[in-house]
Every structure is written in C-alpha cells, then in structure tokens.
PyMOL CGO cylinders between C-alpha atoms (Angstrom):
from pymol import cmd
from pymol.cgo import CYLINDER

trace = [
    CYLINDER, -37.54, 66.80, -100.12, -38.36, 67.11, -103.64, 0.3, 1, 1, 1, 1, 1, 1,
    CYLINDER, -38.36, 67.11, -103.64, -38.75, 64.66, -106.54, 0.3, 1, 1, 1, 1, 1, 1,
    CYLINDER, -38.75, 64.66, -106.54, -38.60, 63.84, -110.08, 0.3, 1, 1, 1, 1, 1, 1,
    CYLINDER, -38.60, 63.84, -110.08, -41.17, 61.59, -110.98, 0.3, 1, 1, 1, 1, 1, 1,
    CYLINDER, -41.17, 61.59, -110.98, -40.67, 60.28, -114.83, 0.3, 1, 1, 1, 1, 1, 1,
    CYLINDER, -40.67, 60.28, -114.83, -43.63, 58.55, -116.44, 0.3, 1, 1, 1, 1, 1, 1,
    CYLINDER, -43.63, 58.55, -116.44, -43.03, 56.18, -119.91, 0.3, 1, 1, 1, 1, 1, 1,
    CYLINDER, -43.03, 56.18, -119.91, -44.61, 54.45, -121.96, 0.3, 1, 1, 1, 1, 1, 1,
    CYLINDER, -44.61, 54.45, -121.96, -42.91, 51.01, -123.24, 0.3, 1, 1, 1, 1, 1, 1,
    CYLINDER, -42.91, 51.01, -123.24, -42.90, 50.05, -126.66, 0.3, 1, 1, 1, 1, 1, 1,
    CYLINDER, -42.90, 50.05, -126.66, -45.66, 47.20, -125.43, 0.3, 1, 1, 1, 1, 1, 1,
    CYLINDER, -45.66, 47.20, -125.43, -48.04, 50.32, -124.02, 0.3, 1, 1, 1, 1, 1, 1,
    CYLINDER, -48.04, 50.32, -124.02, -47.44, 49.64, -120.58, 0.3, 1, 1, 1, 1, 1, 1,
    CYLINDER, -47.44, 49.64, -120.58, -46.55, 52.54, -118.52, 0.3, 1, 1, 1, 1, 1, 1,
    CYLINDER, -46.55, 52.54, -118.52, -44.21, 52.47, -115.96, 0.3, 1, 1, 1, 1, 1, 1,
    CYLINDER, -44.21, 52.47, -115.96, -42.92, 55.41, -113.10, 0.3, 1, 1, 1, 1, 1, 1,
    CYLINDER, -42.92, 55.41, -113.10, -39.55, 56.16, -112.09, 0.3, 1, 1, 1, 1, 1, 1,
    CYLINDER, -39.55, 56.16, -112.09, -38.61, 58.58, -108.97, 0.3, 1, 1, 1, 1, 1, 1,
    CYLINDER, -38.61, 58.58, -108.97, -35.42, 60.16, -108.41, 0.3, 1, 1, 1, 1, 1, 1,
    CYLINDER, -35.42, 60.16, -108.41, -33.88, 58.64, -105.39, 0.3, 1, 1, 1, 1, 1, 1,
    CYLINDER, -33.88, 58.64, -105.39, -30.71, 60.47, -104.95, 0.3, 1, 1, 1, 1, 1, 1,
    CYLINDER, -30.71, 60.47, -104.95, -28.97, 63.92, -107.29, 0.3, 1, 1, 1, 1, 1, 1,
    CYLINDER, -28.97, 63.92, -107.29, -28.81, 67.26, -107.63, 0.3, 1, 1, 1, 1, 1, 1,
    CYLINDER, -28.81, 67.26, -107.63, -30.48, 70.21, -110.02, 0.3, 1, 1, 1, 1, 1, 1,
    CYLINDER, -30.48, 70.21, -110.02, -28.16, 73.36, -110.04, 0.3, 1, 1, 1, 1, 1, 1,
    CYLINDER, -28.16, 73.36, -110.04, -29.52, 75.90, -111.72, 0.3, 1, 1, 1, 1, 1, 1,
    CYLINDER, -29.52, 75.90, -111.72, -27.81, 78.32, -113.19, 0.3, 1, 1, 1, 1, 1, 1,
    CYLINDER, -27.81, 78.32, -113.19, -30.92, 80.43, -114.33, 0.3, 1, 1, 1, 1, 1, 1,
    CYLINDER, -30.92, 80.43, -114.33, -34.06, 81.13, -113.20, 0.3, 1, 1, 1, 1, 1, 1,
    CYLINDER, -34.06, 81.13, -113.20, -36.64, 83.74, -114.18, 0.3, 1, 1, 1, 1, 1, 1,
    CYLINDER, -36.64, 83.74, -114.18, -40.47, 84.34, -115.81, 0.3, 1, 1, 1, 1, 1, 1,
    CYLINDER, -40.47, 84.34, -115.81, -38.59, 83.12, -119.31, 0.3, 1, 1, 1, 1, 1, 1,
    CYLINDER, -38.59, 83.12, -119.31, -36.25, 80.38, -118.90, 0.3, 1, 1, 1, 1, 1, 1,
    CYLINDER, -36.25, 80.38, -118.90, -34.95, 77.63, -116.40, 0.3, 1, 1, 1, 1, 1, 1,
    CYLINDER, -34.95, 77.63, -116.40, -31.64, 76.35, -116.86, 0.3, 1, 1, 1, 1, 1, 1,
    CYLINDER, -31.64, 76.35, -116.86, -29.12, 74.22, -116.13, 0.3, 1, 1, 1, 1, 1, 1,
    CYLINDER, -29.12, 74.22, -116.13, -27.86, 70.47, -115.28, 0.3, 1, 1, 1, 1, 1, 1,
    CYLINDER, -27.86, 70.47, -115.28, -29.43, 67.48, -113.03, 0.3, 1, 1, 1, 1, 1, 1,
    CYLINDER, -29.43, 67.48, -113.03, -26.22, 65.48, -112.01, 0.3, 1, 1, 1, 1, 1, 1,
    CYLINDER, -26.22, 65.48, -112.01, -26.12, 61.71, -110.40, 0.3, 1, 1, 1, 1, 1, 1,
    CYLINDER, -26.12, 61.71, -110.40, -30.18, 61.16, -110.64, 0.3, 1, 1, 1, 1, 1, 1,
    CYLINDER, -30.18, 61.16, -110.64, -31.05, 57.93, -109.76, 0.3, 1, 1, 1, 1, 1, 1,
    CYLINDER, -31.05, 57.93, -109.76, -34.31, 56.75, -110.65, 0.3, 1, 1, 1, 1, 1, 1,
    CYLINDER, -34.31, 56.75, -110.65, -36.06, 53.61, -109.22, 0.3, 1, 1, 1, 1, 1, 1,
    CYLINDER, -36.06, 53.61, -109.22, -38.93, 52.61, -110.81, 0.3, 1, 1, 1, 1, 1, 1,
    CYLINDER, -38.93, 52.61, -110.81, -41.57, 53.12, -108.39, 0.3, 1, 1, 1, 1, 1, 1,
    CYLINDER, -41.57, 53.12, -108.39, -45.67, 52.45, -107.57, 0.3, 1, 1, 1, 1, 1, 1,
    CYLINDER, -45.67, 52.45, -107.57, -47.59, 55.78, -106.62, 0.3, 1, 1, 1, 1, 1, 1,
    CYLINDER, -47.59, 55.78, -106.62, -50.55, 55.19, -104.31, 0.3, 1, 1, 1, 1, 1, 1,
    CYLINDER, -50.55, 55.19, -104.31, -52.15, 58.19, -103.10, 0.3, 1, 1, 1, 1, 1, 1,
    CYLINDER, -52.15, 58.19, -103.10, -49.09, 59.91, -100.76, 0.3, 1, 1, 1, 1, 1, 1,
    CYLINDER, -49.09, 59.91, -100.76, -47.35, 56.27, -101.31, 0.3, 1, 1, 1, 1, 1, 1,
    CYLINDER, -47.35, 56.27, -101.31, -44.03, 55.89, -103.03, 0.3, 1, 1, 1, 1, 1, 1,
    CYLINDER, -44.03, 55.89, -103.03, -43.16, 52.21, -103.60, 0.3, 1, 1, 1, 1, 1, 1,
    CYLINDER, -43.16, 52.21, -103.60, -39.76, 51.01, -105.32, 0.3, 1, 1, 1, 1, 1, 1,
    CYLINDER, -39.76, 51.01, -105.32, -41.25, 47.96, -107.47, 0.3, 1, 1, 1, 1, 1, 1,
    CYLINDER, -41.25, 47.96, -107.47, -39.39, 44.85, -106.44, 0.3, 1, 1, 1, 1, 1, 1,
    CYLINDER, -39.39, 44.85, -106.44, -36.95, 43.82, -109.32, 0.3, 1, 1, 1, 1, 1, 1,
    CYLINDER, -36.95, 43.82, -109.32, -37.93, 46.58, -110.84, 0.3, 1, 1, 1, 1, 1, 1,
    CYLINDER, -37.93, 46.58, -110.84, -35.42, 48.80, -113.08, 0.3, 1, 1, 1, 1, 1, 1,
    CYLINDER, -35.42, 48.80, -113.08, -33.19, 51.58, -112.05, 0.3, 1, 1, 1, 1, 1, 1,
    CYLINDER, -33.19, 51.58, -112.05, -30.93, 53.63, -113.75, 0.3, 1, 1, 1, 1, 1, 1,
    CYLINDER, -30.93, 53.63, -113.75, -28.10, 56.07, -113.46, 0.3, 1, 1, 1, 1, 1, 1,
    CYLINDER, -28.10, 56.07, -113.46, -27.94, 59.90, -114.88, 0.3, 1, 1, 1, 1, 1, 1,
    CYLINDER, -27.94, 59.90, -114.88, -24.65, 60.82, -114.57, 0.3, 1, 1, 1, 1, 1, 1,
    CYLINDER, -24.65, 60.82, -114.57, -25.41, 64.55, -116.03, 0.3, 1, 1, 1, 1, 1, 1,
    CYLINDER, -25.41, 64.55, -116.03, -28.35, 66.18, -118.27, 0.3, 1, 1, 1, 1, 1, 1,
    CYLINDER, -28.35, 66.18, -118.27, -28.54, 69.54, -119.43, 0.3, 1, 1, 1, 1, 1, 1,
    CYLINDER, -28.54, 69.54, -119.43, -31.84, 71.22, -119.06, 0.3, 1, 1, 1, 1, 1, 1,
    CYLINDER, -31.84, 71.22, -119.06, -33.02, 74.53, -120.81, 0.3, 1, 1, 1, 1, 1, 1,
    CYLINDER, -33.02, 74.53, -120.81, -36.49, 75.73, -121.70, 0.3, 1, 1, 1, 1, 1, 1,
    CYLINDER, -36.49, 75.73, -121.70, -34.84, 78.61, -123.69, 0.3, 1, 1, 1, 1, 1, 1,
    CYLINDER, -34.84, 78.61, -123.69, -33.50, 75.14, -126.64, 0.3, 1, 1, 1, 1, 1, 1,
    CYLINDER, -33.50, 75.14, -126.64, -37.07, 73.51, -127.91, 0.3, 1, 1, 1, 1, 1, 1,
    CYLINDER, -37.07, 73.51, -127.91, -34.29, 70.95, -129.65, 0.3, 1, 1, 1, 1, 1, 1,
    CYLINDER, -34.29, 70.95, -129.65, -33.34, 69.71, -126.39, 0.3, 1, 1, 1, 1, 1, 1,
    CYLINDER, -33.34, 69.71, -126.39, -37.13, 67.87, -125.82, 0.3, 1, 1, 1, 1, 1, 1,
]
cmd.load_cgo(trace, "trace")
C-alpha cells in the first residue's frame, strides 16, 4: 500500500498532516526526465504520524480531490 502524506502549514503556523486514504495515480509517463499524469478521488484525512503509526485526528479535517494533474515537465503547475 502506498501513501500520500501532505504536510501544511496554517496561516496561524501550525502544521498539520493529511494521508491519502482512498484514489488512484495513473501515470501516463514515466522516465529519468518527467513523471506525469492525474491523481483521481484522493481522500485525505488529516492524520498524527508516530514512528510506523498513522492516526486519523478525531474531528479532524478531510477533504475530497476529485482530479489533479501532475507533471514535473510544467514548473507553473507548483
């Protein structure tokens, strides 16, 4: 199982994690000089790390990516 693991920084300077809990990354490149293509229905939970631990904060936030394009070949994307 793989994961994304999202780290921000609120406007307050707390920092908070998020983990992908469900979605997909299809790819429709891959070499030495680029990766890309889409992430589709990403949940993210916000989550506590602990060592190997992954712990969905109670009442904590979540959120929906319905679909992102990704490409490391468009700096203007990031």
């Amino acid at each position: 199982m793989h994961f994304v693991i999202i780290e921000a920084q609120m406007p307050s300077g707390a920092q908070k994690t998020y983990v992908s809990a469900s979605g997909t990354l299809v790819l429709s490149e891959l070499s030495d000089e680029a990766m890309v293509g889409r992430i589709e229905n990403v949940e993210l939970v916000e989550t506590v790390i602990s060592g190997s631990q992954f712990t969905p904060v109670s009442g904590g936030c979540s959120t929906l990516i319905p679909t992102l394009e990704v490409s490391s070949r468009d700096s203007a994307l990031y």
